[in-house]
C-alpha positions in Angstrom: -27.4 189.1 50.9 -28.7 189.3 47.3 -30.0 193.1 48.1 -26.5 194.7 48.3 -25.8 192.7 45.2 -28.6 193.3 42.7 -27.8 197.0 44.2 -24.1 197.0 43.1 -25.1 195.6 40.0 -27.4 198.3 39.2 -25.4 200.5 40.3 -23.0 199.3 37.6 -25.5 199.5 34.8 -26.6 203.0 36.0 -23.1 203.8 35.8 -22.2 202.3 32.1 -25.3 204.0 30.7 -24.1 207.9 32.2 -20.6 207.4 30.8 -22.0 206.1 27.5 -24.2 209.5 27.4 -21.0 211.4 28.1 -18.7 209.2 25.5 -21.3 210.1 23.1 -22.2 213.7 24.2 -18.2 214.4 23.2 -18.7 212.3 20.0 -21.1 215.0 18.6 -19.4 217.3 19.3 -16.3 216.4 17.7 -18.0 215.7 15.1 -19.8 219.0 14.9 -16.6 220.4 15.0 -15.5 218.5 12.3 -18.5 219.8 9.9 -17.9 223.0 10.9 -13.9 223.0 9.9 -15.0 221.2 6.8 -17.6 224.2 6.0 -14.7 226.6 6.9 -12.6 224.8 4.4 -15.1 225.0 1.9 -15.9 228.8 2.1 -11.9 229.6 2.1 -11.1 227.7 -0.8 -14.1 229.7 -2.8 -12.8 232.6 -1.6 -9.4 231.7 -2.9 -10.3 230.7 -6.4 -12.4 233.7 -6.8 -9.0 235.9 -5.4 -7.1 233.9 -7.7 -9.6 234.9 -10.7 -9.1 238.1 -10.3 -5.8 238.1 -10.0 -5.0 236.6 -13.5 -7.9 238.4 -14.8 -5.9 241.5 -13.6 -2.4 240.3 -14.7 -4.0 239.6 -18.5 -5.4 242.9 -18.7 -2.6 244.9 -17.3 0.5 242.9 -18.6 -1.0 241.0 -21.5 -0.2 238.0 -19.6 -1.7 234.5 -19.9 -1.7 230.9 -19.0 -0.8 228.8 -22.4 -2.2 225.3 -22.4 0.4 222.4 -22.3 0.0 222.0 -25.9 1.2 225.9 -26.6 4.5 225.5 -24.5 7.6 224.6 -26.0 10.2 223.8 -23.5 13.9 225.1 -24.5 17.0 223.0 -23.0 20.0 224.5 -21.7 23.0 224.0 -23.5 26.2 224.4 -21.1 29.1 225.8 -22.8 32.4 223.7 -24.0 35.4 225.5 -22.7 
């Protein structure tokens, strides 16, 4: 009587340790996934501040255009005309 039951219970255990190997099997790889988005991210925001660069760089030498700091900007306010 105690056979089939220390073999049920084994059976259990066996069980419990494959779908812990598969529970974290799909945890790496979610998380190499997430390294690999985050490395993604990484490499297109370098390549947009080094577009961006050259696109003022471009705009100051062609239009004479560039970015005053806060202290240089005066902000005008609208008056509305009185009818």
């Amino acid at each position: 009587m105690w056979v089939p039951a220390l073999a049920v219970m084994l059976g259990g255990i066996i069980w419990i340790n494959a779908a812990t190997l598969r529970l974290s099997t799909r945890s790496s790889l979610t998380i190499q996934r997430a390294n690999e988005a985050q490395s993604e991210i990484i490499n297109l925001n370098a390549a947009l501040q080094q577009e961006d660069a050259q696109v003022r760089i471009a705009a100051t030498r062609m239009l004479g255009m560039k970015q005053e700091t806060s202290a240089q900007v005066t902000i005008l306010r609208a008056v509305l005309p009185t009818r």
